[in-house]
Backbone and ligand atoms as CSV (ligand in chain L), in Angstrom:
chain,resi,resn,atom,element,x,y,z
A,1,UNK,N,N,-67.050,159.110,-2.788
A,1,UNK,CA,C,-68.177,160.042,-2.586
A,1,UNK,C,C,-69.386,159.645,-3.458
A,2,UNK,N,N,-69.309,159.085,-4.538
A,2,UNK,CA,C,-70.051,159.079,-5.340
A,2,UNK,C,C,-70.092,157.343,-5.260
A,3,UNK,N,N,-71.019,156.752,-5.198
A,3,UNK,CA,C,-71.655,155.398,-5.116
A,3,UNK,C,C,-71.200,154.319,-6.384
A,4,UNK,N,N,-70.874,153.608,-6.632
A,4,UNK,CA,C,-70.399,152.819,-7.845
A,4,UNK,C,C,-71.662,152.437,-8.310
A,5,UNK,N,N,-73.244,152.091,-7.581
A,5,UNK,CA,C,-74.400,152.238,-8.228
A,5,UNK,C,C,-74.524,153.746,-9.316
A,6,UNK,N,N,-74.359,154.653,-8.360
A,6,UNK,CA,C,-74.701,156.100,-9.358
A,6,UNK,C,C,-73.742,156.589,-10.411
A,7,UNK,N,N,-72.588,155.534,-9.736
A,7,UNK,CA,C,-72.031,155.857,-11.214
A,7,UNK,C,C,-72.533,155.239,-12.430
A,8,UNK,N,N,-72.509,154.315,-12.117
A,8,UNK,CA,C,-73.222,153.164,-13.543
A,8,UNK,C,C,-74.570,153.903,-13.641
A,9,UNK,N,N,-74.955,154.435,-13.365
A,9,UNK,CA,C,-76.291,155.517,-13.574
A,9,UNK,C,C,-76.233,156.732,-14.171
A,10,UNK,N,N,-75.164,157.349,-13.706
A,10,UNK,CA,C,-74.375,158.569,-14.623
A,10,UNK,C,C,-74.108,158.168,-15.512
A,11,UNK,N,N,-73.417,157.032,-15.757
A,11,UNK,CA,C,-72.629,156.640,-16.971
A,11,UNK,C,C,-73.662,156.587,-17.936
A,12,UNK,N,N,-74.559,155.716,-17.575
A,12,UNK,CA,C,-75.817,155.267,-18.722
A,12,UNK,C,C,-76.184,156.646,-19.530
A,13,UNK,N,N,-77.009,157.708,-18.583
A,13,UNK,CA,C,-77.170,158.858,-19.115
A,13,UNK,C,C,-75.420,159.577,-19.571
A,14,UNK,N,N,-74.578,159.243,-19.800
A,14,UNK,CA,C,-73.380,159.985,-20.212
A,14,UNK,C,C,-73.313,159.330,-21.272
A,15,UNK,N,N,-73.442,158.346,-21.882
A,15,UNK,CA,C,-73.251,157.528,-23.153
A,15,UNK,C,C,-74.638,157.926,-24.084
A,16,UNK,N,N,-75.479,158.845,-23.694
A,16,UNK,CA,C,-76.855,159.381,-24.926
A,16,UNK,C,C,-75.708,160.395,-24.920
A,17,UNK,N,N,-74.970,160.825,-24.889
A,17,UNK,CA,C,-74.196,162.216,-25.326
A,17,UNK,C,C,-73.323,161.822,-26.242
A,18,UNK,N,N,-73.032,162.543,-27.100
A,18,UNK,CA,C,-72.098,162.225,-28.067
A,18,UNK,C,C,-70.632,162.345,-27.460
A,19,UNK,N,N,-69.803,161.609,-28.072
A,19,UNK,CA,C,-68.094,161.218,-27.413
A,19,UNK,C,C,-67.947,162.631,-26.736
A,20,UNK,N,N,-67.189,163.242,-25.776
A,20,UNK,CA,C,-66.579,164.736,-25.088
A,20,UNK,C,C,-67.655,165.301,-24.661
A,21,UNK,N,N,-69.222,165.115,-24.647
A,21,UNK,CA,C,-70.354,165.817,-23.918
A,21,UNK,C,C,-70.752,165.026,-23.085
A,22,UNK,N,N,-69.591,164.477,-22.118
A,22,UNK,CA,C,-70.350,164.232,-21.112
A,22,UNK,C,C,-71.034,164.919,-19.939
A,23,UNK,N,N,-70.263,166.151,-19.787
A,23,UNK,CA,C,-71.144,167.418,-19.153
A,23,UNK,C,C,-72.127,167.783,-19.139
A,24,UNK,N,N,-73.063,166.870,-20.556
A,24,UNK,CA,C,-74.422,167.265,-20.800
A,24,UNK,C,C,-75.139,166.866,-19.801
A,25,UNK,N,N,-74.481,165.662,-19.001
A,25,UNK,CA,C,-75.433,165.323,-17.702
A,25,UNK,C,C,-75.367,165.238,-16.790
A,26,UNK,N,N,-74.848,166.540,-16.701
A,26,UNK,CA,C,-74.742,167.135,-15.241
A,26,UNK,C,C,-76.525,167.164,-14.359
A,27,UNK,N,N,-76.898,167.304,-15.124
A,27,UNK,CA,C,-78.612,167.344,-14.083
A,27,UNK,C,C,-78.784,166.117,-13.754
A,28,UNK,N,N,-79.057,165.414,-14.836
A,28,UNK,CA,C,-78.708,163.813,-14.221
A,28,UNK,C,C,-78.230,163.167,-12.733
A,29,UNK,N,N,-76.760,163.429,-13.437
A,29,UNK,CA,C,-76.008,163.224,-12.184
A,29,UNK,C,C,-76.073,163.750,-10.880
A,30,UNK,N,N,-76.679,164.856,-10.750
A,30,UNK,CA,C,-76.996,165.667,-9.703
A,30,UNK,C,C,-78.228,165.120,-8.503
A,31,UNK,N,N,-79.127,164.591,-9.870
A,31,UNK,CA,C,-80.436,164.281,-9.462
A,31,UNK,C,C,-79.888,162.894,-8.605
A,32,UNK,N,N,-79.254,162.185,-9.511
A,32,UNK,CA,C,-79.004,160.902,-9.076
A,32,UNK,C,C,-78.385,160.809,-7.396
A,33,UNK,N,N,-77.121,161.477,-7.564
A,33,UNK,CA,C,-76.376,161.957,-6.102
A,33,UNK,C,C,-77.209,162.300,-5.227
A,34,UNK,N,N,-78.525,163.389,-5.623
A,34,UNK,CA,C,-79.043,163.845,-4.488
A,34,UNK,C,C,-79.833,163.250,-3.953
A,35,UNK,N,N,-80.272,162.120,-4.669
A,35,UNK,CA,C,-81.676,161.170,-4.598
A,35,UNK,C,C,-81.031,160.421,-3.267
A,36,UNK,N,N,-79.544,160.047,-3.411
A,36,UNK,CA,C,-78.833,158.795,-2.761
A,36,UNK,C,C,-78.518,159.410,-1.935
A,37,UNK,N,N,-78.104,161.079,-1.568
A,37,UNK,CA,C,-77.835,161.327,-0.229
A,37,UNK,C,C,-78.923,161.748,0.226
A,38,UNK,N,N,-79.809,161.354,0.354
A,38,UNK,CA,C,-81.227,161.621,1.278
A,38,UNK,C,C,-82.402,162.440,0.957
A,39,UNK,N,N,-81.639,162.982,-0.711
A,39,UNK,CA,C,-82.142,163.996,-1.320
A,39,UNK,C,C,-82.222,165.517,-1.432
A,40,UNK,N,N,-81.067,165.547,-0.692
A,40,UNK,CA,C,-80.134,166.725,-1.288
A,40,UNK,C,C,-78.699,166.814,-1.355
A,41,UNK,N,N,-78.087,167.997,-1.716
A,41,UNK,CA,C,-76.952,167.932,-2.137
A,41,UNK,C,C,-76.107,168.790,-1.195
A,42,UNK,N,N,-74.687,168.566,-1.454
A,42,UNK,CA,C,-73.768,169.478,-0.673
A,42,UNK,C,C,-72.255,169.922,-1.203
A,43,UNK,N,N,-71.560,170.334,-0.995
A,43,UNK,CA,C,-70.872,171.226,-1.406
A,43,UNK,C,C,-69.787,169.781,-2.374
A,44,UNK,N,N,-69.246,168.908,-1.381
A,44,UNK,CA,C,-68.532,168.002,-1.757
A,44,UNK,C,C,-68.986,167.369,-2.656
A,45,UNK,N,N,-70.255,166.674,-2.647
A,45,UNK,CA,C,-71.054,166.054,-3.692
A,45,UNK,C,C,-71.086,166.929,-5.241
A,46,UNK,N,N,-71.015,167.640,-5.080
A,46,UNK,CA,C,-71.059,168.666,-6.322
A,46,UNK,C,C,-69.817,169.126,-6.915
A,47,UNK,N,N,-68.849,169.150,-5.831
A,47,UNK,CA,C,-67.437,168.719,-6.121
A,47,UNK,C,C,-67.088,167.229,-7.280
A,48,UNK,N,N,-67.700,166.444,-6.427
A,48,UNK,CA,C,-67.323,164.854,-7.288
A,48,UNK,C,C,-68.405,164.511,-8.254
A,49,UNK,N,N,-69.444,165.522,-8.429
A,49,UNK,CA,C,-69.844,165.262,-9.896
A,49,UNK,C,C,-69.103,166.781,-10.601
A,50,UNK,N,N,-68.684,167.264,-10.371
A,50,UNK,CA,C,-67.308,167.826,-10.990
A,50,UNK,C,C,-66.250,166.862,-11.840
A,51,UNK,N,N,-66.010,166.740,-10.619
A,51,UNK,CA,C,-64.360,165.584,-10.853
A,51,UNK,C,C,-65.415,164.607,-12.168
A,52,UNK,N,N,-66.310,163.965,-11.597
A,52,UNK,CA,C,-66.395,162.411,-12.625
A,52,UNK,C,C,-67.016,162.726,-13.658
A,53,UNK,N,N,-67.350,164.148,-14.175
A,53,UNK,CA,C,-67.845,164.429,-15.330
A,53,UNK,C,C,-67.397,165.658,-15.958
A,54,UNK,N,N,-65.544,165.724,-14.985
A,54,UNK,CA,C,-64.768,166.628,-15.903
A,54,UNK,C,C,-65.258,167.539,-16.522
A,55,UNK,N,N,-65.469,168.482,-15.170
A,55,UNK,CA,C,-65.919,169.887,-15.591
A,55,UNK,C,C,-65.832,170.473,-14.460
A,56,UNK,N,N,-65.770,172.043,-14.904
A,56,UNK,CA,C,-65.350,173.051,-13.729
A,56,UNK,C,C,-66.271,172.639,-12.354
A,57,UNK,N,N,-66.155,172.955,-11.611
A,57,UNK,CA,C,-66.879,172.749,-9.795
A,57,UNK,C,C,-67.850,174.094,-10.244
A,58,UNK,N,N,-67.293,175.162,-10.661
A,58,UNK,CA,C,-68.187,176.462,-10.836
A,58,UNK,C,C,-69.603,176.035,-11.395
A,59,UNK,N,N,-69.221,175.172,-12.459
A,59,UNK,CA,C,-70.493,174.945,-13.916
A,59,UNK,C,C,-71.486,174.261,-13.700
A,60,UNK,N,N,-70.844,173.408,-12.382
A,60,UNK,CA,C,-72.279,172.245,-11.619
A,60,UNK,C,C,-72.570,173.144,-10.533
A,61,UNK,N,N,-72.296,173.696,-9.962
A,61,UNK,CA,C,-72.903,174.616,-8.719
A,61,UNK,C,C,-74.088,175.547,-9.782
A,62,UNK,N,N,-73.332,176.230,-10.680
A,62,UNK,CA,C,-74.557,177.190,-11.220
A,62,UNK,C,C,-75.414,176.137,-11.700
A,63,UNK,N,N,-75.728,175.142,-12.170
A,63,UNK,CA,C,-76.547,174.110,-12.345
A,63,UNK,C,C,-77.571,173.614,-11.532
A,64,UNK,N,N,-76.822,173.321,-10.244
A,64,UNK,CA,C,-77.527,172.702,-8.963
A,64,UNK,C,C,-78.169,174.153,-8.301
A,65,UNK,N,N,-78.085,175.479,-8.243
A,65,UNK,CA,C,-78.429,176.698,-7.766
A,65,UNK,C,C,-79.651,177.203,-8.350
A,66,UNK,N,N,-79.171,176.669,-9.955
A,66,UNK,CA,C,-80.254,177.468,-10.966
A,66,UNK,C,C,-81.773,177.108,-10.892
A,67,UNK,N,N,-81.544,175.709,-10.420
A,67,UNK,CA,C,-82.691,174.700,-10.997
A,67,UNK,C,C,-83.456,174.328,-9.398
A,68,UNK,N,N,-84.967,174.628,-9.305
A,68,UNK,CA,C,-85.436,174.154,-7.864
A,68,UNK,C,C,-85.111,172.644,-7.896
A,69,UNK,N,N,-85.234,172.250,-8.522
A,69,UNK,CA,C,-84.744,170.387,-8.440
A,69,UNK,C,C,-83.858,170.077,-7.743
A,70,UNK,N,N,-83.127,170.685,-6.995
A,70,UNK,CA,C,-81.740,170.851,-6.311
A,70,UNK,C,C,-81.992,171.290,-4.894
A,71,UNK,N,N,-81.687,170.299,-3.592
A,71,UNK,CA,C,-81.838,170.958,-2.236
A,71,UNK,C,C,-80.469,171.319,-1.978
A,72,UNK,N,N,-80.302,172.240,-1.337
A,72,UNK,CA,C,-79.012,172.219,-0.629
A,72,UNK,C,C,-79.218,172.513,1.106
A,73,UNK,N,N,-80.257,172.284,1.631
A,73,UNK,CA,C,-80.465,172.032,2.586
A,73,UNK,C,C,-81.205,170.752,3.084
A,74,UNK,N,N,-81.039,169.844,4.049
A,74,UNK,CA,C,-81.671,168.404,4.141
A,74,UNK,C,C,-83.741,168.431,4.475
A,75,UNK,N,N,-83.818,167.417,3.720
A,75,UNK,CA,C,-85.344,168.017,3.400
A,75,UNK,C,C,-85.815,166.330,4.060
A,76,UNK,N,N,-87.159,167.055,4.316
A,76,UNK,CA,C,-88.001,165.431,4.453
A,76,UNK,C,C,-88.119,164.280,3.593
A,77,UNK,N,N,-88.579,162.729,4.189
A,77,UNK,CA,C,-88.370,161.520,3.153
A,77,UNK,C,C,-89.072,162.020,1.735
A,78,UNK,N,N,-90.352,163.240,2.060
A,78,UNK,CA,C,-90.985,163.688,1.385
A,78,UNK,C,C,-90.979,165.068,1.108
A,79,UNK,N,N,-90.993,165.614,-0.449
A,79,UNK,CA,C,-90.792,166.927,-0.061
A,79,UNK,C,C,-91.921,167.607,-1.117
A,80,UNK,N,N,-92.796,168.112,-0.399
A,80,UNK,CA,C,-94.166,168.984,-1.391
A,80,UNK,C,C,-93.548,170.025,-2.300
A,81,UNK,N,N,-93.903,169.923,-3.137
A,81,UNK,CA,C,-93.252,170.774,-4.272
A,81,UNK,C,C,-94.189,171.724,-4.787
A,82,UNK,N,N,-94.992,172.854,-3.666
A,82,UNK,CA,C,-95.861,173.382,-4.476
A,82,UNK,C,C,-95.549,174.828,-5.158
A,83,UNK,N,N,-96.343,174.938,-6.369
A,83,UNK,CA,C,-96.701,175.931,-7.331
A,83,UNK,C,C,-96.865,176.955,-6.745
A,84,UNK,N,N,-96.277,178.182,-6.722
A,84,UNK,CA,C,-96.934,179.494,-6.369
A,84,UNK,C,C,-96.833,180.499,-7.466
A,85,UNK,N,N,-96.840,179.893,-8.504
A,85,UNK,CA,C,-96.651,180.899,-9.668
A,85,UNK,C,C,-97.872,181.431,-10.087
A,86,UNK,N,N,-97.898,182.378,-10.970
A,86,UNK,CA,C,-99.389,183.069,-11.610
A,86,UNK,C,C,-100.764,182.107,-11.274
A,87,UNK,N,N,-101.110,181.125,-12.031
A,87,UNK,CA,C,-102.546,180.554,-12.725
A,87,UNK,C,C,-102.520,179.862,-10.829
A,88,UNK,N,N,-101.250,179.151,-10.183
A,88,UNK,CA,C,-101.890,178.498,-8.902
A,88,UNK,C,C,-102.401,179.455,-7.713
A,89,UNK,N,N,-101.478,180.965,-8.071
A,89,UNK,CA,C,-101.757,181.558,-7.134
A,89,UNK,C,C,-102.995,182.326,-6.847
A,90,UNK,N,N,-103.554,182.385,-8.420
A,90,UNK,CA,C,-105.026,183.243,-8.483
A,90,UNK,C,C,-105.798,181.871,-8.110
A,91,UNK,N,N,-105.428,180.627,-8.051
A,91,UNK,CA,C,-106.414,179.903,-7.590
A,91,UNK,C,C,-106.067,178.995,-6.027
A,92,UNK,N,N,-105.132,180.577,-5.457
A,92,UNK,CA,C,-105.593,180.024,-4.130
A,92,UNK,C,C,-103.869,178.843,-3.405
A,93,UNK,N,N,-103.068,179.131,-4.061
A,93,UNK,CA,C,-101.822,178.362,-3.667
A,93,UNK,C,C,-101.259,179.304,-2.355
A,94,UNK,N,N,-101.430,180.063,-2.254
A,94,UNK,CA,C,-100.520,180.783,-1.000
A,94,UNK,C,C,-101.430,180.114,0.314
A,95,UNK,N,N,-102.438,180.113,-0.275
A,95,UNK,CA,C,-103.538,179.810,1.390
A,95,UNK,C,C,-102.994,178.712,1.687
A,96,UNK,N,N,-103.554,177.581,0.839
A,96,UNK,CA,C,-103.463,176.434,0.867
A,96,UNK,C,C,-101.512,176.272,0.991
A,97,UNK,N,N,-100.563,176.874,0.742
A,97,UNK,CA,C,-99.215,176.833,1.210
A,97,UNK,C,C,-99.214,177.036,2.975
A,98,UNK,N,N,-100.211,178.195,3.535
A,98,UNK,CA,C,-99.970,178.605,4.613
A,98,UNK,C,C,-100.756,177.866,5.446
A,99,UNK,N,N,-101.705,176.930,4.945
A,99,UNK,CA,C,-102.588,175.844,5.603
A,99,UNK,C,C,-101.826,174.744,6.180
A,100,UNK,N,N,-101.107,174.393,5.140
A,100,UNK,CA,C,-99.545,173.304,5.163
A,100,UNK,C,C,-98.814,173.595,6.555
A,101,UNK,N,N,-98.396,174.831,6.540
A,101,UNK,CA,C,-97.599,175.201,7.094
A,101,UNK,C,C,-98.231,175.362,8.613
A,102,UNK,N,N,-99.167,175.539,9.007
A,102,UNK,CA,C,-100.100,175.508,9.892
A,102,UNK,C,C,-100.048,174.395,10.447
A,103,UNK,N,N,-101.256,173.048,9.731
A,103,UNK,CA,C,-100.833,171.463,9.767
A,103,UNK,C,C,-99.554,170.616,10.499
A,104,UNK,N,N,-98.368,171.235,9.839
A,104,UNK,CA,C,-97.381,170.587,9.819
A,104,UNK,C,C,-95.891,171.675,10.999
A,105,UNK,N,N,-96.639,172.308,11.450
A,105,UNK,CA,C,-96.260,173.133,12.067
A,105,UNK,C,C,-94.625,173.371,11.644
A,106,UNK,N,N,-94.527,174.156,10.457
A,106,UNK,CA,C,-92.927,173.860,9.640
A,106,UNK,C,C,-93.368,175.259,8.806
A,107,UNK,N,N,-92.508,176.028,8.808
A,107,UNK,CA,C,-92.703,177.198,7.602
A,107,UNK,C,C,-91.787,176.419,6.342
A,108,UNK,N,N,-92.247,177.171,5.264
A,108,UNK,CA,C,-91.332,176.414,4.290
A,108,UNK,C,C,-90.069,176.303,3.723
A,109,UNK,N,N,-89.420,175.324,2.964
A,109,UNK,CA,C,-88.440,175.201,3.562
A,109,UNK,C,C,-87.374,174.392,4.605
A,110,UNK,N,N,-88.396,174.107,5.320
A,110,UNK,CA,C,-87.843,173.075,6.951
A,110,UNK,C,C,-88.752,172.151,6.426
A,111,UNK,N,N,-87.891,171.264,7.561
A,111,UNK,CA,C,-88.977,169.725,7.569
A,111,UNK,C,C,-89.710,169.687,8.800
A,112,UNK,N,N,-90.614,168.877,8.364
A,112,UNK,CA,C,-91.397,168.590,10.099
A,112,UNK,C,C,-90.939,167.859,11.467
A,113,UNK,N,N,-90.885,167.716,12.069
A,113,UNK,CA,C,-90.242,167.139,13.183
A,113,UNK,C,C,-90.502,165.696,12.936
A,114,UNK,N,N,-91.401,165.351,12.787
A,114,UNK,CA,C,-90.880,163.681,12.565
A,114,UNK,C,C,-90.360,163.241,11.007
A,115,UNK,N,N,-89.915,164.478,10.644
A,115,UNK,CA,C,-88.828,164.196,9.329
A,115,UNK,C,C,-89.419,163.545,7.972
A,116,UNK,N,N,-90.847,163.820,8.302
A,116,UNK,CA,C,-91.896,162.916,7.073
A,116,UNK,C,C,-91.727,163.904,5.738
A,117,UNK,N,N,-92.121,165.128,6.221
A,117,UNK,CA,C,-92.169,166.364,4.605
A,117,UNK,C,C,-91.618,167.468,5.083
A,118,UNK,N,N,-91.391,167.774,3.985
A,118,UNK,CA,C,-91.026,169.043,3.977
A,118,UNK,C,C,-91.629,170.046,3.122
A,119,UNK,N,N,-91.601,171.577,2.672
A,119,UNK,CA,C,-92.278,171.969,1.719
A,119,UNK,C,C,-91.468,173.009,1.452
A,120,UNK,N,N,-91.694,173.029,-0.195
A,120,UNK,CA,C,-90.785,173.997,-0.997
A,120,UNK,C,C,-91.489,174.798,-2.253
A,121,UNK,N,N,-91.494,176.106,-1.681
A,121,UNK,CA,C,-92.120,176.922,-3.020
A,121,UNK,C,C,-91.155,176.958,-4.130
A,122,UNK,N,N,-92.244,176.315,-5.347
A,122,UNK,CA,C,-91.614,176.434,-6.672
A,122,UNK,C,C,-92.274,177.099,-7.987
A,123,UNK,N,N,-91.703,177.540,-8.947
A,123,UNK,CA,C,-92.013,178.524,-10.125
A,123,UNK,C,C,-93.107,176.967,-11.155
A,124,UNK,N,N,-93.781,177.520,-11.714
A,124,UNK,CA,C,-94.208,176.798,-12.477
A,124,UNK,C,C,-94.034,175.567,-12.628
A,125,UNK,N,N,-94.717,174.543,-13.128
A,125,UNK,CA,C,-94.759,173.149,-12.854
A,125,UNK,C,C,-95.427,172.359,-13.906
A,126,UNK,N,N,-95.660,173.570,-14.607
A,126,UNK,CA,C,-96.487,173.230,-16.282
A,126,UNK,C,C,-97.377,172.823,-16.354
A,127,UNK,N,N,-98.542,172.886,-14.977
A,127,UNK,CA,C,-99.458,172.360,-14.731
A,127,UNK,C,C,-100.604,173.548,-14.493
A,128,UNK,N,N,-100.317,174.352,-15.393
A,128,UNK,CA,C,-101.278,175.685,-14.701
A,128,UNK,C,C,-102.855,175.252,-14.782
A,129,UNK,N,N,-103.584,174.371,-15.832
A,129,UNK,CA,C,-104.901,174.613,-16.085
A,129,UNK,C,C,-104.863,173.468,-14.430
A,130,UNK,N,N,-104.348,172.767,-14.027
A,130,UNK,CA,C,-104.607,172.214,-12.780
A,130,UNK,C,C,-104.872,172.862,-11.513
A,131,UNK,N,N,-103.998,174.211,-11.733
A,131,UNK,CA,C,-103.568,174.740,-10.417
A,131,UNK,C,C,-105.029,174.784,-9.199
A,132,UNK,N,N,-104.582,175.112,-7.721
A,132,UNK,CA,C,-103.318,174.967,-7.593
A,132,UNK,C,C,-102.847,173.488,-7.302
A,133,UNK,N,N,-101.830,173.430,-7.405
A,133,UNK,CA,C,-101.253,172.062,-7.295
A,133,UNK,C,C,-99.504,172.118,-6.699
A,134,UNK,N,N,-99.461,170.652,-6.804
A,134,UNK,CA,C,-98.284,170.582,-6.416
A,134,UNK,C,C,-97.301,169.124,-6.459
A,135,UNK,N,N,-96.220,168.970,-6.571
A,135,UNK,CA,C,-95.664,167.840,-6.669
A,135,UNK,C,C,-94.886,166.871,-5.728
A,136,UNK,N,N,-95.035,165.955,-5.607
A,136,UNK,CA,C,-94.535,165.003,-4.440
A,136,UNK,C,C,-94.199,163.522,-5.227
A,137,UNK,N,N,-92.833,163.753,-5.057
A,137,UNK,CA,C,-91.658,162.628,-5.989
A,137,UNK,C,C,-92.329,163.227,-7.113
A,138,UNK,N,N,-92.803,161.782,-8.156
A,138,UNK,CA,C,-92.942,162.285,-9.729
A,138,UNK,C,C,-94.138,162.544,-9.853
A,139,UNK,N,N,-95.479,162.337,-8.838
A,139,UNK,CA,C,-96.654,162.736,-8.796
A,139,UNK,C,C,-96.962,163.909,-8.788
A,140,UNK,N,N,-97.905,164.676,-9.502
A,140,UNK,CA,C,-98.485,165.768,-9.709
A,140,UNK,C,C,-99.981,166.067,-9.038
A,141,UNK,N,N,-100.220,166.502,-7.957
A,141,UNK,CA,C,-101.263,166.760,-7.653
A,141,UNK,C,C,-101.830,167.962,-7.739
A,142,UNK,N,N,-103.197,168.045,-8.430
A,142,UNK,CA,C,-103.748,169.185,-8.952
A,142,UNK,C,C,-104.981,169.628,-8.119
A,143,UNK,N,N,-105.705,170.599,-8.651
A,143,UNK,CA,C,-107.089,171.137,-8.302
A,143,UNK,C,C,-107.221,170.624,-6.142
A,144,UNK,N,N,-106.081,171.706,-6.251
A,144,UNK,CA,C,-105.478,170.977,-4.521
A,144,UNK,C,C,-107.137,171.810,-3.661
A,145,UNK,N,N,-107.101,171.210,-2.643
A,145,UNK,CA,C,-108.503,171.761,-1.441
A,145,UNK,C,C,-107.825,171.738,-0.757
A,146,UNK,N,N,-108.282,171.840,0.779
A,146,UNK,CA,C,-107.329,171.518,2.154
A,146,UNK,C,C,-107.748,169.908,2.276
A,147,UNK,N,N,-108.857,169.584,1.830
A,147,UNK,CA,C,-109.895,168.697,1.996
A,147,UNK,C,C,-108.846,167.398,1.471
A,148,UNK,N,N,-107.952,167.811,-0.303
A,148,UNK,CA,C,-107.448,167.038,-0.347
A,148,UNK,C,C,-106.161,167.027,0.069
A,149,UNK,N,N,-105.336,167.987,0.369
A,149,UNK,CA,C,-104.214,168.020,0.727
A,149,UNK,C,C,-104.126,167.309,2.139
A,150,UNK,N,N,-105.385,167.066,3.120
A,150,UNK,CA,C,-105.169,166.469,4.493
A,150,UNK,C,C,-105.283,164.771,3.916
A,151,UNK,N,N,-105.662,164.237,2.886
A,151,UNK,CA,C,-105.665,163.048,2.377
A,151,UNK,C,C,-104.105,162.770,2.046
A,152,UNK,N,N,-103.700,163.302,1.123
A,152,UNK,CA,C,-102.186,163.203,0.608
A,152,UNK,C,C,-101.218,163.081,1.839
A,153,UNK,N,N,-101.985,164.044,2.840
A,153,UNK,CA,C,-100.886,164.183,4.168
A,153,UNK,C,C,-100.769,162.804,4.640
A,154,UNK,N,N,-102.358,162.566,4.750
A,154,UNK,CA,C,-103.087,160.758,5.043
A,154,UNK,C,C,-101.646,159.698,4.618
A,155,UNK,N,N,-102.026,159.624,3.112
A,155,UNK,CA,C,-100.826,158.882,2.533
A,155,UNK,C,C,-100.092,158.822,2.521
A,156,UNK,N,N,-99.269,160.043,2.690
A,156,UNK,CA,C,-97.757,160.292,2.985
A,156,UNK,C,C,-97.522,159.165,4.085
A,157,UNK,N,N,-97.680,159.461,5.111
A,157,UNK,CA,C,-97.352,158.616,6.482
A,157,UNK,C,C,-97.697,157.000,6.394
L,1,FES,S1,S,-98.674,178.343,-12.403
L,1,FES,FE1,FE,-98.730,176.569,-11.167
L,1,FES,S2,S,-98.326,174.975,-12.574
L,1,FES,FE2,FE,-98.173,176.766,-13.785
């Protein structure tokens, strides 16, 4: 279930833990698994980072549940990660969410039909003096318009 690449990837991050904490990287490992199954996760997968980092199945589910970083439904190659918390929303993140959603004819949540993005409301992003904004892979896009969000869409494809 688990890739002999992602293991040697788990492992790496399991050896910054001191000897018996290897549980500490459970996010890690999660991230890693989910990256490799298409970018999200599923019940089994979360099972076998159980098993290979010897720890309850319960303790990685509340892990993978707790944290938006975690799909458990299959998402686009791309998945918009925008802000709807306080500072993005007084500057305008719900519109610009429902503009998206318009565009891409997908409420959020789902992917688009040609499987390019998807979009997912998330809590803070530590980017408030930016807002609104939003994230796509490790990029942070800020001081969002429609103006620029139809550019990003541009790039995406
Ligand atoms: S409120 Fe959106 S990044 Fe903080």
């Amino acid at each position: 279930m688990i890739s002999e690449q992602a293991k040697k990837e788990i492992d790496l991050w399991v050896s910054k833990y001191p000897e018996g904490r290897g549980s500490s990287a459970v996010m890690q490992a999660l991230t890693i698994v989910q990256k490799e199954n298409g970018g999200s996760l599923n019940g089994d997968l979360m099972q076998a980072v159980a098993d290979y980092l010897d720890m309850p199945a319960i303790s990685v589910q509340e892990v993978a549940t707790f944290y938006e970083n975690y799909n458990h439904k299959p998402v686009g190659k791309h998945v918009i990660r925008f802000c709807h918390n306080i500072s993005c929303m007084l500057n305008g993140s719900d519109e610009l969410i429902s503009y998206l959603e318009d565009k891409l004819e997908v409420k959020t949540g789902q992917v688009s039909k040609d499987g390019l993005v998807s979009v997912k409301k998330v809590e803070c992003l530590g980017a408030c003096v930016g807002g609104p904004m939003c994230q796509i892979g490790d990029q942070y896009h800020e001081h969002l318009t429609t103006n620029k969000l139809d550019k990003i869409l541009e790039d995406l494809k």
